[in-house]
Backbone bond lengths (Angstrom), bond angles and torsions (degrees), N, CA, C in turn:
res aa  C-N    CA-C-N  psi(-1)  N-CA   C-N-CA  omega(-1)  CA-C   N-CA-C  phi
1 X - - - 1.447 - - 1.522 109.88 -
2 X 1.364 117.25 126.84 1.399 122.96 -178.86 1.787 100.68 -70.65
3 X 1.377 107.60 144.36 1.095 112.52 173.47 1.670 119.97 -153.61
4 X 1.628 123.77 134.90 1.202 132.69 -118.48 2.059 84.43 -69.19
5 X 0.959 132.74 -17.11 1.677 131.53 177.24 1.473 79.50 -56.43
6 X 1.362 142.79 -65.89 1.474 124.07 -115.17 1.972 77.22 -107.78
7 X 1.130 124.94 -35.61 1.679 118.90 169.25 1.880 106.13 -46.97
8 X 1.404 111.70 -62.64 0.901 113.27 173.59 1.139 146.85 -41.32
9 X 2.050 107.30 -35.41 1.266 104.78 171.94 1.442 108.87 -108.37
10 X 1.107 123.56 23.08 1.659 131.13 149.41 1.174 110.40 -68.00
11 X 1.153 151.13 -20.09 1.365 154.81 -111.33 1.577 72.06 -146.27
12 X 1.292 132.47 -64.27 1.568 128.27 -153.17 1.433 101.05 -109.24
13 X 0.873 150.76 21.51 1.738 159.11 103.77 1.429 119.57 -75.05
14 X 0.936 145.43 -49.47 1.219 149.58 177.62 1.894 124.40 -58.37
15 X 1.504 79.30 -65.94 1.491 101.25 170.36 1.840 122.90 -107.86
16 X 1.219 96.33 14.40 1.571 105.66 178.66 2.003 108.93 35.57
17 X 1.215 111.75 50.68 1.516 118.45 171.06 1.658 113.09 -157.16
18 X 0.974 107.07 175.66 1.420 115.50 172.17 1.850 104.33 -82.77
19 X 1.580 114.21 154.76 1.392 105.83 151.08 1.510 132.19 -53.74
20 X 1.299 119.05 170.49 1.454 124.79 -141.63 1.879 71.89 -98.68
21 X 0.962 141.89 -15.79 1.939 146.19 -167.26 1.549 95.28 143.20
22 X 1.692 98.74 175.57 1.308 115.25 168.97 1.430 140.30 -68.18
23 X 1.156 117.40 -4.82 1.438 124.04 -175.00 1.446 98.96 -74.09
24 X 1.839 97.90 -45.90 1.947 104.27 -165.11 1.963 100.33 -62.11
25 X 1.540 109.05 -37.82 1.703 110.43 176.63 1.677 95.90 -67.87
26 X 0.945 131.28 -42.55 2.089 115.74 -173.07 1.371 111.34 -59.96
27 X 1.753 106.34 -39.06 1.247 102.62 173.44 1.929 145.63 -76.62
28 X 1.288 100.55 1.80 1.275 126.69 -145.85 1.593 83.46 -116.19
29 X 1.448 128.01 -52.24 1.328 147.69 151.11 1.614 109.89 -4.23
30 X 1.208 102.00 -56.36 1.483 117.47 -170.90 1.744 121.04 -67.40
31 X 1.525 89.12 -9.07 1.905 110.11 175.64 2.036 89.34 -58.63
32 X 1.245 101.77 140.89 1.321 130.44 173.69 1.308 101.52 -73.82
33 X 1.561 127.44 -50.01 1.584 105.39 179.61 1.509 108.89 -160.23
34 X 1.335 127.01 -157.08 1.387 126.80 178.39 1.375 111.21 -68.19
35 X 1.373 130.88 -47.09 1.618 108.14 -179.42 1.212 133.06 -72.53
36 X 1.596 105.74 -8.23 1.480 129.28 -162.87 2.017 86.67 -83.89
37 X 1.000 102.97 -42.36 1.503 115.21 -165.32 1.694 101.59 -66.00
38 X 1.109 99.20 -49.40 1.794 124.99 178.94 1.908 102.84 -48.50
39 X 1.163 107.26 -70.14 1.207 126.45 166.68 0.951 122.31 -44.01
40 X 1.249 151.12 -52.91 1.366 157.84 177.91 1.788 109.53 -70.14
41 X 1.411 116.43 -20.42 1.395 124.19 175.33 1.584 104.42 -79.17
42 X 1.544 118.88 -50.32 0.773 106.75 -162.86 1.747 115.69 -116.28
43 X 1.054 99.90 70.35 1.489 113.89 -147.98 1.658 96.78 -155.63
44 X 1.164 95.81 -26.09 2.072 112.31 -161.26 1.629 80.33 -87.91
45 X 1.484 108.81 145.80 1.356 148.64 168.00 1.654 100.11 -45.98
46 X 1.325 114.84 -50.07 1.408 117.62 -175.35 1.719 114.01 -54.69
47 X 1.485 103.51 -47.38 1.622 109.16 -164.20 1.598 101.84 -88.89
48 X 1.295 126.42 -4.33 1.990 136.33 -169.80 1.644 76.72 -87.59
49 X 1.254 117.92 -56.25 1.819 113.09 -169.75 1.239 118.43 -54.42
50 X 1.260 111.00 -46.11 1.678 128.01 -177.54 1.274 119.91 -69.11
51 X 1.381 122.58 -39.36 1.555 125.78 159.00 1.383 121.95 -99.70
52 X 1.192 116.79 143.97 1.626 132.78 -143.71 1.790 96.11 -81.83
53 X 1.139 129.35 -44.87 1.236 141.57 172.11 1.437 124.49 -138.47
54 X 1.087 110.98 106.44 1.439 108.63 -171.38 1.599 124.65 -106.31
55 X 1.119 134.01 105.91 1.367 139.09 -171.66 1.522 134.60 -88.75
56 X 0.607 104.93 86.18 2.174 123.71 -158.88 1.671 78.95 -71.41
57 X 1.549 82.62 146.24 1.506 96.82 160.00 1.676 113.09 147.77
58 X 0.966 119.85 175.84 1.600 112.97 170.92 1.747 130.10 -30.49
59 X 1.755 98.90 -58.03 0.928 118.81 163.12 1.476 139.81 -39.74
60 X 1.163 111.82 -34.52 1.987 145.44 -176.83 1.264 69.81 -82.36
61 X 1.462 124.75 -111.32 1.325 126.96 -163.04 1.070 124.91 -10.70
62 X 1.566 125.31 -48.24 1.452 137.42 -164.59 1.485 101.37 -66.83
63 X 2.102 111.05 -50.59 1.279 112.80 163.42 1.248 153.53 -36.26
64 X 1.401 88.83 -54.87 1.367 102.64 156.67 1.269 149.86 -73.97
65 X 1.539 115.71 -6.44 1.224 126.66 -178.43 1.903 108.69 -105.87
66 X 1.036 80.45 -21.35 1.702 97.21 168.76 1.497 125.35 -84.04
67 X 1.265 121.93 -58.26 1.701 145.21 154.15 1.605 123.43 -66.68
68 X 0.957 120.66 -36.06 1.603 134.87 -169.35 1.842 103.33 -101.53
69 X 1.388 106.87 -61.07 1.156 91.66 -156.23 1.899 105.22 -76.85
70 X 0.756 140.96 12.19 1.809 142.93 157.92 1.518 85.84 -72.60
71 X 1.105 141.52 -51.02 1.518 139.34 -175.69 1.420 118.98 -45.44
72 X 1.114 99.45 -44.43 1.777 99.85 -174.49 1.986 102.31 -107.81
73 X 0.707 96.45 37.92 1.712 102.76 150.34 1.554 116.26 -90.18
74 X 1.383 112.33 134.07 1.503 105.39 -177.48 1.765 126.12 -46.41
75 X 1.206 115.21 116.94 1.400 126.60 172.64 1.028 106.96 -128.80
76 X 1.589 112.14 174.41 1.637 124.24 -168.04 1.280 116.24 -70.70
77 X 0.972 165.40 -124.43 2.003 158.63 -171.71 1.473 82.84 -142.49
78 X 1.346 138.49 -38.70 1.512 138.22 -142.31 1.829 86.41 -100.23
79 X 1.279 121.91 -46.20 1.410 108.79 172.02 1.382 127.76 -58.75
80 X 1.389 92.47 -51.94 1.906 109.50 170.26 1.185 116.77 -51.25
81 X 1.430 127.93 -38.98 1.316 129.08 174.64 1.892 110.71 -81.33
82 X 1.138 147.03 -29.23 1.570 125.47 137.36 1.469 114.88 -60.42
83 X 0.767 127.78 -23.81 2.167 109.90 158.48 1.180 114.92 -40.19
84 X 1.246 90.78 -77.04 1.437 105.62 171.38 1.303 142.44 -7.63
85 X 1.988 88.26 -69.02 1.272 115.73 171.49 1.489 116.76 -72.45
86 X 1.250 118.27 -27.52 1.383 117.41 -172.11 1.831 98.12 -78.51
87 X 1.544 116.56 -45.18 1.140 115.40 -167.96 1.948 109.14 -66.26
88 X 1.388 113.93 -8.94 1.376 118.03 -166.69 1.538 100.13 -97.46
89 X 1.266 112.45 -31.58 1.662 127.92 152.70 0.922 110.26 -28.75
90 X 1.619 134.00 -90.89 1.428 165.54 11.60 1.825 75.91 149.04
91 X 1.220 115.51 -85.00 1.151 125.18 -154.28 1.946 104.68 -74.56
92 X 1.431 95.44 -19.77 1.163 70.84 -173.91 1.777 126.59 -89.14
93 X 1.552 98.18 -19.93 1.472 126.87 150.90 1.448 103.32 -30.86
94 X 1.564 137.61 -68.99 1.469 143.16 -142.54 1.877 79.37 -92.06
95 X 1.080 139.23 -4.27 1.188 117.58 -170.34 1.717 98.33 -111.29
96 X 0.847 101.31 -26.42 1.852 97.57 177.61 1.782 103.51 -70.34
């Protein structure tokens, strides 16, 4: 069950920001489960801009639910924010 911690910290790993308010986390809530949640992040217009090439597919999924999702379990703002940073690292290394 998606729940607004794990909406929330998609929003600040994913998209390196806070949500836009709470209505956009109630609604996002309503995702059936973790890949659905996964998917919908990185699927959005916002996160296709932010990463240089983005490759959907089994594989992404596999990534992310394996690598990513231990990430968005509730942690402190000060942890979440080196994720973040490491994951904005991370990507930008594989993109050079």
């Amino acid at each position: 069950m998606v729940t607004a911690d794990m909406v929330k910290a998609c929003y600040r790993v994913l998209l390196n920001r806070e949500s836009e308010n709470e209505t956009v986390v109630r609604q996002t809530i309503g995702l059936p489960n973790l890949e659905a949640l996964l998917l919908h992040f990185v699927n959005s217009p916002e996160y296709k801009a932010k990463i240089a090439a983005p490759v959907l597919g089994p594989s992404l999924i596999q990534f992310m639910k394996t690598r990513i999702a231990p990430l968005i379990m509730p942690f402190r703002p000060e942890q979440l924010a080196a994720c973040s940073a490491r994951i904005r690292r991370e990507w930008t290394v594989l993109g050079e």
